[in-house]
PAKE-679517 format. One record per residue (C-alpha): residue in three letters; x, y, z. Coordinates in steps of 0.25 Angstrom, whole numbers, padded with zeros to 4 digits, always signed. Layout:
<rs>
ALAXYZ
...
</rs>
This chain:
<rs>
UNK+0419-0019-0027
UNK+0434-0012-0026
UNK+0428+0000-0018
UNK+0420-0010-0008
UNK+0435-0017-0006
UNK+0443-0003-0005
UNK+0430-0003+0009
UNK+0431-0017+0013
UNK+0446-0020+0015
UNK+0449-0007+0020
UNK+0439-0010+0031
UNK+0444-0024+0032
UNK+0459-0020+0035
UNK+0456-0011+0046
UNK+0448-0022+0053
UNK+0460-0031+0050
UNK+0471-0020+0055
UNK+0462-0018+0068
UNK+0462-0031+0072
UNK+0477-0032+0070
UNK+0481-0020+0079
UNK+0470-0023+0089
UNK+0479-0037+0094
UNK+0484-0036+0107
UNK+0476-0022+0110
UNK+0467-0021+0123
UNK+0453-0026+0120
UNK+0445-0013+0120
UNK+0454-0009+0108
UNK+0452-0021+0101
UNK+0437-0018+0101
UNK+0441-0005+0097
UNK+0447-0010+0084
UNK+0437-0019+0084
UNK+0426-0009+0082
UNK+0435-0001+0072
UNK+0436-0012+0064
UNK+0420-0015+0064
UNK+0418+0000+0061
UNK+0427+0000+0050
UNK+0420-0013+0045
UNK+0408-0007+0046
UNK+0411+0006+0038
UNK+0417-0002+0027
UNK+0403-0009+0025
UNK+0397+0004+0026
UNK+0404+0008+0013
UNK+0402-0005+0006
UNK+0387+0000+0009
UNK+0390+0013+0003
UNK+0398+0007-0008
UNK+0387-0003-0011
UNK+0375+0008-0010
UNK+0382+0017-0020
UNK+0383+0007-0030
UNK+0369+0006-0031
UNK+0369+0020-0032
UNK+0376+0021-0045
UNK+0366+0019-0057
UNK+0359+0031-0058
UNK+0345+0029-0068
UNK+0346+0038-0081
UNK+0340+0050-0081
UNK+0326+0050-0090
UNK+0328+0058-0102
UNK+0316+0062-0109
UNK+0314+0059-0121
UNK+0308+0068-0133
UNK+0294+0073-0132
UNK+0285+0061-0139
UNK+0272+0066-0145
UNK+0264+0054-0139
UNK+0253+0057-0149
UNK+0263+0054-0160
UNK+0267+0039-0155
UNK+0260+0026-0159
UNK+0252+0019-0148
UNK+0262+0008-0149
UNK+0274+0019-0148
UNK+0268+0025-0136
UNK+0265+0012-0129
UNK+0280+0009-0131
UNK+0283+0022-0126
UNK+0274+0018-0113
UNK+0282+0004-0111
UNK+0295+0011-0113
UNK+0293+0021-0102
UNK+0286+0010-0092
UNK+0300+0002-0093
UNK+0306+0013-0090
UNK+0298+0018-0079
UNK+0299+0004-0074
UNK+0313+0002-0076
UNK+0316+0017-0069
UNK+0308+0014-0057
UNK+0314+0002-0054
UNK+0329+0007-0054
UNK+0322+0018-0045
UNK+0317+0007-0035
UNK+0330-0001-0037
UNK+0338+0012-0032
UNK+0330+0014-0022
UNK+0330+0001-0016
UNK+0347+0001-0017
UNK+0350+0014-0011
UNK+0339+0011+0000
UNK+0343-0005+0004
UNK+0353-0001+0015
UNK+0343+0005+0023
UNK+0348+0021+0020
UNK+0346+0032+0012
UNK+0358+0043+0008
UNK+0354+0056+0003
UNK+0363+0053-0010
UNK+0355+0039-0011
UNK+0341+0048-0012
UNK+0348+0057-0023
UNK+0351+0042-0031
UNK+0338+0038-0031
UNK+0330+0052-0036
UNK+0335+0049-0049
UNK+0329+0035-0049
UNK+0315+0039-0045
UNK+0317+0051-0055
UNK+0318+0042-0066
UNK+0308+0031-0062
UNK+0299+0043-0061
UNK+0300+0047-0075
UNK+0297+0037-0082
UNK+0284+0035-0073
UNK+0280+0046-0077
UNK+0285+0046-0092
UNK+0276+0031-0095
UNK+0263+0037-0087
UNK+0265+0049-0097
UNK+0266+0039-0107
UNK+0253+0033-0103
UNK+0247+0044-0102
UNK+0250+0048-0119
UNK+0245+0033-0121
UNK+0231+0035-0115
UNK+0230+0048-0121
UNK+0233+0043-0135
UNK+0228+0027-0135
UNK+0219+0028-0122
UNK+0205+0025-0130
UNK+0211+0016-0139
UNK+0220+0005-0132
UNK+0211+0000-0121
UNK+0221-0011-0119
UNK+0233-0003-0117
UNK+0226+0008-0108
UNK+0222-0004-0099
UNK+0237-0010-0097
UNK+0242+0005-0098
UNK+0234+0008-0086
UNK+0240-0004-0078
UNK+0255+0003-0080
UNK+0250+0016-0077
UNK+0246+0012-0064
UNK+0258+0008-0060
UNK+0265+0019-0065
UNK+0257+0028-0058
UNK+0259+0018-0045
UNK+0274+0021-0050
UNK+0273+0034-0049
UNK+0267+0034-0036
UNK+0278+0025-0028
UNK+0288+0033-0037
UNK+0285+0046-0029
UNK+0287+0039-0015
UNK+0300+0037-0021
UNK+0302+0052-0023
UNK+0297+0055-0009
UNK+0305+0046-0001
UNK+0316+0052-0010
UNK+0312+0065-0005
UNK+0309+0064+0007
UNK+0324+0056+0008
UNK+0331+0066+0002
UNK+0325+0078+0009
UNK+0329+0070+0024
UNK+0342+0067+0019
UNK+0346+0081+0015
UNK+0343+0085+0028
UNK+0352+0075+0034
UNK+0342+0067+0041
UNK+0341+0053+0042
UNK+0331+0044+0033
UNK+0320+0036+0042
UNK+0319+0023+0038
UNK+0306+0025+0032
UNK+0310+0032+0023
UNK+0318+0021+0016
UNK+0306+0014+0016
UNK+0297+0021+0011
UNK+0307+0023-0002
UNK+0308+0008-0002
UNK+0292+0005-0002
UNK+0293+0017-0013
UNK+0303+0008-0022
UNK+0298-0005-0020
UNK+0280+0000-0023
UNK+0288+0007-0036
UNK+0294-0008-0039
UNK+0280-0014-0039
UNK+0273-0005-0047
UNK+0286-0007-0057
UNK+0284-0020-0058
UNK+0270-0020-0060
UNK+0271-0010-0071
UNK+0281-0019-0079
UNK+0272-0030-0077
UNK+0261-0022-0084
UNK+0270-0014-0094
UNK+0276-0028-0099
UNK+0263-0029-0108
UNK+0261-0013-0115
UNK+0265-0019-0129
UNK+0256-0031-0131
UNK+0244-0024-0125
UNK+0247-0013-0135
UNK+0244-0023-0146
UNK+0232-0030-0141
UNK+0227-0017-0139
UNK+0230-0012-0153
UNK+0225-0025-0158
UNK+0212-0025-0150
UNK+0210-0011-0159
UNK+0217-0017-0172
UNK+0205-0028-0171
UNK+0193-0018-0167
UNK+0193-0010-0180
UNK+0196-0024-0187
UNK+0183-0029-0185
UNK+0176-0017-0189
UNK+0167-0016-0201
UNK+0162-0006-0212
UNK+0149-0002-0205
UNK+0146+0010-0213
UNK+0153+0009-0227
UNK+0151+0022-0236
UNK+0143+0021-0250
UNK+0150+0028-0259
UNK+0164+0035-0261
UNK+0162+0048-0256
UNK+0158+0041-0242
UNK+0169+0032-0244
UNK+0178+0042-0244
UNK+0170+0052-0234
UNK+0170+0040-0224
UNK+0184+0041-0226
UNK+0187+0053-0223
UNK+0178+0051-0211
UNK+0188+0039-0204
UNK+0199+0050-0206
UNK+0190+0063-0200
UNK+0188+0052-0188
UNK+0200+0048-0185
UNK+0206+0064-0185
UNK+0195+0067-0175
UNK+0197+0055-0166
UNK+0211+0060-0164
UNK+0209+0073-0161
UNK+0212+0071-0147
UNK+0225+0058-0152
UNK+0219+0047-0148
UNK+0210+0038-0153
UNK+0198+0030-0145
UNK+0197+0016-0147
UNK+0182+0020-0153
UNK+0189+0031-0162
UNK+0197+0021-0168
UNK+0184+0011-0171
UNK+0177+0021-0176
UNK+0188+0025-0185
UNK+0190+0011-0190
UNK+0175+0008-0192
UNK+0175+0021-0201
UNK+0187+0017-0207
UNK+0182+0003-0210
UNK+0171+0011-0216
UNK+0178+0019-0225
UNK+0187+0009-0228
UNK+0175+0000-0236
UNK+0170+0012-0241
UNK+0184+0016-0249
UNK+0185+0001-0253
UNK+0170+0003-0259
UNK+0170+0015-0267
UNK+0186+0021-0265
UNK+0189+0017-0279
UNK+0196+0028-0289
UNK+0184+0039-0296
UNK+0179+0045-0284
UNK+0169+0057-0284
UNK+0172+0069-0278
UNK+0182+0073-0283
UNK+0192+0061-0275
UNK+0196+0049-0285
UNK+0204+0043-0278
UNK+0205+0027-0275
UNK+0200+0028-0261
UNK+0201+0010-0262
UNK+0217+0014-0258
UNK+0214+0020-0246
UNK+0205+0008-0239
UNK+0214+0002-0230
UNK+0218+0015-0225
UNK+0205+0016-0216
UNK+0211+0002-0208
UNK+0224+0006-0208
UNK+0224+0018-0201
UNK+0213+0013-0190
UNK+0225+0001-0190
UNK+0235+0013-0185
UNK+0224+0019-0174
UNK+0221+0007-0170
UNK+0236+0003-0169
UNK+0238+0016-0161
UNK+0245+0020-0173
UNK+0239+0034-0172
UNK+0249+0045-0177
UNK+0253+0034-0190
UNK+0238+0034-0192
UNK+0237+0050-0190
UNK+0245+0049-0202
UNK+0237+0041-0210
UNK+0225+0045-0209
UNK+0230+0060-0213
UNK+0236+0053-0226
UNK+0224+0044-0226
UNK+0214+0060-0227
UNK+0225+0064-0236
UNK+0224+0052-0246
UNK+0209+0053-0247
UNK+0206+0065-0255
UNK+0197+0074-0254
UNK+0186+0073-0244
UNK+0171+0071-0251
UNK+0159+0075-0246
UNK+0144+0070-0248
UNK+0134+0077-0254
UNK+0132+0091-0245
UNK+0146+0090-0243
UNK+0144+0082-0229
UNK+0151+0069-0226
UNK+0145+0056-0223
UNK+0130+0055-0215
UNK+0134+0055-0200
UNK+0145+0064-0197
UNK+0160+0063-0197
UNK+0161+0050-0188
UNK+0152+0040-0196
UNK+0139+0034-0193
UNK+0140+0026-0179
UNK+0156+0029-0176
UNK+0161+0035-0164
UNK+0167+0049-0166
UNK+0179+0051-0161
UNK+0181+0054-0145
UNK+0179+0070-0142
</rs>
C-alpha cells in the first residue's frame, strides 16, 4: 500500500502544480498542461497495474521433492489406497494454484514474457502429481485389481479425470510454449492466444472439481469392498473335510502350497482367495478332528493349536493385508513340522489344488 502511495501522490502533485502555473496562460498551453497532467495520471495508474500484477506474482508453489523409492508390493491395500488419496489432494490442490495463477497473471488482457516464466513452474508441479496418483493407480490394479471389484470401479472414475487432467494440462504447456517462443523474439501476442490459455485453465478446473467430487469417497468404498470379501469366505463351509490326521495335515500344507503359487505373480484374484479360504475351512475342521498331540509320522505335535490360523490368515488376504499375511503363512509352513505323505509317498487324490478348487491364475 506505501509503494502504491509513493505512485499515486507523486502523480497527484503534478496534476495540482500544472494546474497552478497554467492560470493566466493562453489557452493552447493550458491544454498542453492539460494533457501533461492526463498523461501523467495515466502513467501513474499504469504502475498501480504493475504494482498490483506483481503482487500476484509473488507465491511461487514448492518444488515436488520426491520422496523414497516405495516397493508398492511391500504396502497394505489400505496403505496404498492412502498413498492414492494422498496424491489425488495433491494433484488436485497443485492444479488448482496452476489455474489460479493462470487466471491472475492473464486478467488484464496481456502476457509478459517474465509472466510466462512464473507460470511454468505452476504447470510443472500440477503435472507431477498427475502423473505421480496415475502411477499410483496403476501399482493398485496391478496388485488389488482381481480382488477389490469395488474400488477398481470408483478407482476408474478418478483415473478418467486424471487422464482428462493430463490432457487439458498439456494445452497449458502449449500455450506456454508457444507464449514463450513469440515472446523471445519480440513479437506481440494475438489475442487468441490468451485465450486459448484461458479455456486450457478453466476445462483443467472442471475436471478438478469432478475429481474431488469422486476422491472424497476412496476410504469408505475401500471398506465395503474388504467387507464384501470379509463376508464371502464367511459363508463358506467345509465341503470336503480330511479323514484322518495325516490328510489333516496334508490338506494343510496344501492351503499353504496354494496360497504361494497364487502369489507368484503378487496379487491375489478374488477367486484365488475363495478358493484358498474354502481349503482353509477345510483344513481348519480337519486339524480341529484329528490335530490332537500323538501324531504318526514322525510329527506329534498338537495340530488343535494351529486351527484358527487357516481363518486368520484368509482374514489378512482378504483384508489386503498381504505382505502381514506373507509372513504368516511362512511361520504358519514353519510351525507345522514336517510334511507327511500318503502311502506311495503322494499327497491327497487330486492334485495340489483339491478336488473342485480353482488353481491359482497362470
Amino acid at each position: 500500500m506505501k509503494s502504491l502511495l509513493r505512485t499515486i501522490l507523486p502523480s497527484l502533485l503534478l496534476t495540482s502544480l500544472l494546474a497552478s502555473c497554467t492560470k493566466g496562460a493562453m489557452p493552447e498551453t493550458q491544454q498542453d498542461a492539460v494533457n501533461t497532467a492526463v498523461a501523467g495520471t495515466q502513467m501513474a495508474t499504469a504502475l498501480v497495474q504493475a504494482t498490483v500484477n506483481a503482487s500476484a506474482l509473488t507465491a511461487m508453489p514448492a518444488t515436488p521433492t520426491p520422496g523414497p523409492v516405495v516397493e508398492y508390493v511391500t504396502l497394505t491395500e489400505e496403505e496404498l489406497t492412502a498413498l492414492i488419496d494422498e496424491a489425488v489432494a495433491e494433484a488436485v490442490s497443485a492444479t488448482e494454484q496452476t489455474t489460479t495463477a493462470i487466471t491472475a497473471t492473464t486478467s488484464d488482457g496481456t502476457v509478459t514474457y517474465d509472466e510466462v516464466e512464473y507460470m511454468y513452474p505452476y504447470y510443472y508441479y500440477a503435472d507431477y502429481y498427475v502423473a505421480y496418483a496415475e502411477e499410483l493407480l496403476n501399482a493398485y490394479y496391478d496388485l488389488y485389481g482381481d480382488l477389490a471389484y469395488e474400488m477398481v470401479f470408483a478407482l476408474q472414475g478418478i483415473e478418467a479425470e486424471l487422464t482428462q487432467l493430463d490432457d487439458t494440462l498439456s494445452l497449458v504447456a502449449t500455450s506456454l510454449d508457444e507464449m514463450s517462443s513469440t515472446l523471445s523474439q519480440g513479437l506481440e501476442l494475438a489475442e487468441d492466444s490468451i485465450a486459448q490459455l484461458q479455456s486450457a485453465a478453466q476445462q483443467t478446473q472442471e475436471h478438478v472439481t469432478a475429481m474431488q467430487t469422486q476422491a472424497q469417497t476412496i476410504m469408505s468404498t475401500l471398506e465395503t469392498d474388504q467387507q464384501n470379501r470379509l463376508d464371502a469366505i464367511g459363508q463358506l463351509q467345509p465341503d470336503n473335510v480330511p479323514t484322518d490326521r495325516i490328510s489333516a495335515l496334508q490338506t494343510g500344507f496344501q492351503f499353504i502350497d496354494f496360497a504361494n503359487n497364487a502369489l507368484t505373480d503378487d496379487r491375489l484374484s478374488r477367486d484365488e482367495l475363495l478358493g484358498l479360504a474354502q481349503l482353509g475351512t477345510n483344513a481348519q475342521a480337519g486339524f480341529q478332528n484329528f490335530g490332537g498331540v500323538g501324531g504318526l509320522g514322525g510329527n506329534a505335535i498338537d495340530l488343535t493349536q494351529f486351527s484358527g490360523r487357516f481363518n486368520e490368515i484368509s482374514t489378512q488376504f482378504a483384508r489386503g493385508q498381504t505382505p502381514q499375511a506373507r509372513g504368516n503363512l511362512q511361520q504358519f509352513e514353519g510351525s507345522l513340522g514336517q510334511r507327511p505323505s500318503l502311502p506311495g509317498g503322494g499327497g491327497l487324490p487330486g492334485g495340489g489344488n483339491g478336488p473342485d478348487l480353482p488353481g491359482p491364475r497362470n
